[in-house]
C-alpha positions in Angstrom: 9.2 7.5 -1.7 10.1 8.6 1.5 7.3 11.1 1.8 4.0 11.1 3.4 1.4 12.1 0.7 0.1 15.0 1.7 -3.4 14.9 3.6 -5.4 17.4 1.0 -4.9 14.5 -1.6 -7.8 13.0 0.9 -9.5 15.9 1.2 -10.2 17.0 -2.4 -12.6 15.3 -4.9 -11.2 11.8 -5.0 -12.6 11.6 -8.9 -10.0 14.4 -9.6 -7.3 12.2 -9.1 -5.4 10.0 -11.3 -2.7 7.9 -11.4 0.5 7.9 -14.0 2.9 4.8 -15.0 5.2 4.7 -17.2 8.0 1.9 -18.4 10.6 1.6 -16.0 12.9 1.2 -19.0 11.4 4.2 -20.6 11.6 6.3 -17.3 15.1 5.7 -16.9 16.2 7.2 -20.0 13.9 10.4 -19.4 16.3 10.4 -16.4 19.3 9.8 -17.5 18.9 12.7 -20.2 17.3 14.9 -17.4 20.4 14.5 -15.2 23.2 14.8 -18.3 20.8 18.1 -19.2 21.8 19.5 -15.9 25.5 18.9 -15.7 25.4 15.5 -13.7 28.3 13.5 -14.6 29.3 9.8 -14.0 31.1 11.1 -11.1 28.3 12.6 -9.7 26.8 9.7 -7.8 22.9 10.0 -7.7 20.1 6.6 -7.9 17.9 8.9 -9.5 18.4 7.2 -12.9 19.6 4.0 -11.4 16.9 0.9 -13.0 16.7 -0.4 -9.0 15.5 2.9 -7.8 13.2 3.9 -10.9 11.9 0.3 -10.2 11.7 0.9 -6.6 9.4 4.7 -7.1 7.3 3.2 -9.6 6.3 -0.2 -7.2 5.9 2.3 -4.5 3.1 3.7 -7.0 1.9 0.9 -7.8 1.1 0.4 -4.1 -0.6 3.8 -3.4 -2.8 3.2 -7.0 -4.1 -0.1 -5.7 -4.6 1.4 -2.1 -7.1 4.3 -3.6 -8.9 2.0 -6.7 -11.2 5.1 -6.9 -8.0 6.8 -9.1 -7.5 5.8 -12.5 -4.4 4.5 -13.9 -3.1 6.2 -17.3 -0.2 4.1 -18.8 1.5 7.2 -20.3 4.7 5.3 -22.3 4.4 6.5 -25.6 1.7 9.0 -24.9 2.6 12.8 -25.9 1.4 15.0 -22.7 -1.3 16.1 -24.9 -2.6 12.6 -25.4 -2.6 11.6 -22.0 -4.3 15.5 -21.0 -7.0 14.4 -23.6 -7.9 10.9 -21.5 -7.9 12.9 -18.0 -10.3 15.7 -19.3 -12.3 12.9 -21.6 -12.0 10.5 -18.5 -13.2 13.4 -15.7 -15.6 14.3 -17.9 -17.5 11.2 -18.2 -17.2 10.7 -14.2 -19.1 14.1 -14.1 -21.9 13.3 -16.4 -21.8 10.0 -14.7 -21.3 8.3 -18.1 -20.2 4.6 -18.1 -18.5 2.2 -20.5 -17.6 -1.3 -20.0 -13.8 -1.3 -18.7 -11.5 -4.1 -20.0 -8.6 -2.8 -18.2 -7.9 -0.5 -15.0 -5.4 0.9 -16.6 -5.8 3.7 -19.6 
């Protein structure tokens, strides 16, 4: 959160960007195994798994998704990375070909 994007993100082919969420509730316990995986203990005082600050990173998302409407927005929560590669490729794809299908959602 308290980095700049960097400037090439504006630079490259917007329509090769996209956006990730996940469930706050979800994320949190990625994080929380993440930090026990590397030796972090209760003692060792990080808000990297803390709900406020997950909360707080994915907002901050939020905000930079709804500033740049040109990315799309894949809900990953539940998704296996193999899933959610499938919708970028199947998504860029029909970008490319200029393929369009009637949306009901921004988010994928």
């Amino acid at each position: 959160m308290d980095v700049d994007l960097p400037k090439t993100l504006f630079e490259i082919d917007q329509g090769k960007i996209f956006g990730l969420t996940i469930n706050p509730v979800i994320l949190q316990a990625i994080r929380k195994a993440r930090a026990k995986s590397l030796g972090f203990n209760s003692e060792m005082r990080s808000n990297y798994s803390e709900m406020d600050h997950v909360r707080e990173e994915l907002e901050y998302a939020r905000k930079i998704f709804a500033q740049n409407p040109v990315w799309p927005v894949i809900e990953v929560t539940g998704k296996a990375i193999e899933e959610t590669a499938a919708v970028i490729v199947r998504m860029y794809h029909d970008r490319k070909q200029k393929c369009s299908m009637p949306r009901i959602s921004k988010r994928y």
